[in-house]
C-alpha positions in Angstrom: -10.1 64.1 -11.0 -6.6 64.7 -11.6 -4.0 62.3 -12.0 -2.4 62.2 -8.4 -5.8 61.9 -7.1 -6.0 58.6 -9.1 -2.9 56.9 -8.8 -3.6 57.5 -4.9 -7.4 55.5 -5.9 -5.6 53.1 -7.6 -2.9 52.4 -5.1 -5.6 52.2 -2.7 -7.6 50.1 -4.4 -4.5 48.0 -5.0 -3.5 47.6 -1.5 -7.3 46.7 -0.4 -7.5 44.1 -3.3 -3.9 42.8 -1.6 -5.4 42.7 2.1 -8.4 40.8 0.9 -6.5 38.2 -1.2 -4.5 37.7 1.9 -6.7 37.1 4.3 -9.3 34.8 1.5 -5.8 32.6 1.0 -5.3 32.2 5.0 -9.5 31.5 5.5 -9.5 29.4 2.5 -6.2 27.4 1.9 -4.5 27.6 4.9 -3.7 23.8 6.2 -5.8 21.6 8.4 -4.2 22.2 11.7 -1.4 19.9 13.1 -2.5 16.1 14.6 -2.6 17.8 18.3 -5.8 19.4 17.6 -7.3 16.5 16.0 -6.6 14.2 19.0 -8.2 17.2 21.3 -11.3 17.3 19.3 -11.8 13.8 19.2 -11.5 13.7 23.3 -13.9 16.0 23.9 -16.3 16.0 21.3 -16.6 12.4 20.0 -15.0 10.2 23.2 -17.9 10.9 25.5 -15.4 11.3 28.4 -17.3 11.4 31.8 -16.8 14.0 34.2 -13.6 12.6 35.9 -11.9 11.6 32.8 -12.6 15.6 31.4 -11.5 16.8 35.0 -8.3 14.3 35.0 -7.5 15.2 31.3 -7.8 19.1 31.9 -5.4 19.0 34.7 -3.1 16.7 32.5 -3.4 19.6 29.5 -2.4 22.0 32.1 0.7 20.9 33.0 2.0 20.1 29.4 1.0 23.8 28.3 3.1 25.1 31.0 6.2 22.9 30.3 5.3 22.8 26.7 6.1 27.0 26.9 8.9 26.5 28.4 10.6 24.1 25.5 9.2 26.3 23.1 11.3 29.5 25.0 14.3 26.7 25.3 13.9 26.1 21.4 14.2 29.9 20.7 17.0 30.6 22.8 18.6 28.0 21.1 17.7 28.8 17.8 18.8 32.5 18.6 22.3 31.1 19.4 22.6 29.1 17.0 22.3 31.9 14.5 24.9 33.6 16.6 27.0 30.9 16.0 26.8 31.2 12.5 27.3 34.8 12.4 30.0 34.7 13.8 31.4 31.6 12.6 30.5 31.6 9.0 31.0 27.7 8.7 30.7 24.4 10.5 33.0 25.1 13.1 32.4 24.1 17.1 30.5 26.6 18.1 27.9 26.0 15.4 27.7 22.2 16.3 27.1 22.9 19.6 24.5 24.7 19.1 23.0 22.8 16.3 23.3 19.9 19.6 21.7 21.9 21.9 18.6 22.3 19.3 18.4 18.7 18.8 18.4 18.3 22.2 15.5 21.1 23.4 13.3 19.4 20.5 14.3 15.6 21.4 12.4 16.4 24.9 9.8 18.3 23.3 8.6 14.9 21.2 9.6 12.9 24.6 7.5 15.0 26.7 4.8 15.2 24.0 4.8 11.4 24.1 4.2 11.1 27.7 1.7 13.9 27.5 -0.4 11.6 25.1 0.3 8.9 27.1 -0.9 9.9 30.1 -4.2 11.2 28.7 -4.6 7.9 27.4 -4.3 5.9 30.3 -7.7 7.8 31.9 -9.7 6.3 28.8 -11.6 3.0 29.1 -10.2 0.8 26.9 -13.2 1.5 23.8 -11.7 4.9 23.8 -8.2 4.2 24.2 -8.9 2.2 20.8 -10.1 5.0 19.4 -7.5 7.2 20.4 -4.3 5.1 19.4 -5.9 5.4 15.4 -5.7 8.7 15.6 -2.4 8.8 17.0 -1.3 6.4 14.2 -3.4 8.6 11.2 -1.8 12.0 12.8 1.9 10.1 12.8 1.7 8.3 9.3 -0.5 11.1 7.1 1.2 10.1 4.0 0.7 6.0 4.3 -2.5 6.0 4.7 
């Protein structure tokens, strides 16, 4: 084997060593999801909902999806101007603060609307689950004090 041939091997080799060290680090260390997903699992696997509650909860998860995709195009919008601002700006000046503004404002109604979200699944829980579900609320907002 010559030497190209094995410095293409090598590189090769390399490369695939790279791809599989990426992908064990993602499947191995990557974080436990965010709180959202623990709230959903412990609605529908460990709440025992009842047919109406699932059916009144679904339609409650299908309209915060849809508005939630729409603050999430609102917060890139404005995080795309905002970098505009700064571009062109190269400071603190007005145009940056206004934008910075209008970011804090998209993700102020994000956590609002999250909040009523939660609280709106929460109110078609008897009051054992509701129990139940305000911990995990409080675990998934204070992970650190616990």
């Amino acid at each position: 084997m010559n030497w190209t041939r094995r410095l293409i091997l090598i590189a090769l080799v390399a490369f695939a060593a790279a791809l599989g060290g990426t992908y064990a680090g993602r499947v191995l260390f990557a974080p436990e999801r965010q709180s959202e997903t623990e709230l959903h699992a412990l609605l529908h696997r460990e709440l025992e909902l009842d047919a109406a509650q699932e059916a009144k909860i679904e339609a409650i998860e299908q309209r915060f999806a849809t508005r939630r995709k729409a603050l999430e195009l609102e917060m890139r919008a404005a995080n795309a101007h905002l970098a505009e601002a700064m571009e062109v700006e190269h400071g603190y000046g007005p145009e940056v603060t206004a934008a910075i503004d209008h970011t804090h404002k998209v993700m102020g109604e994000m956590q609002k609307e999250t909040l009523e979200h939660l609280f709106a699944m929460r109110a078609v829980l008897r009051p054992d689950q509701a129990a139940r579900f305000d911990r995990s609320v409080t675990r998934a907002l204070t992970p650190e004090v616990r």
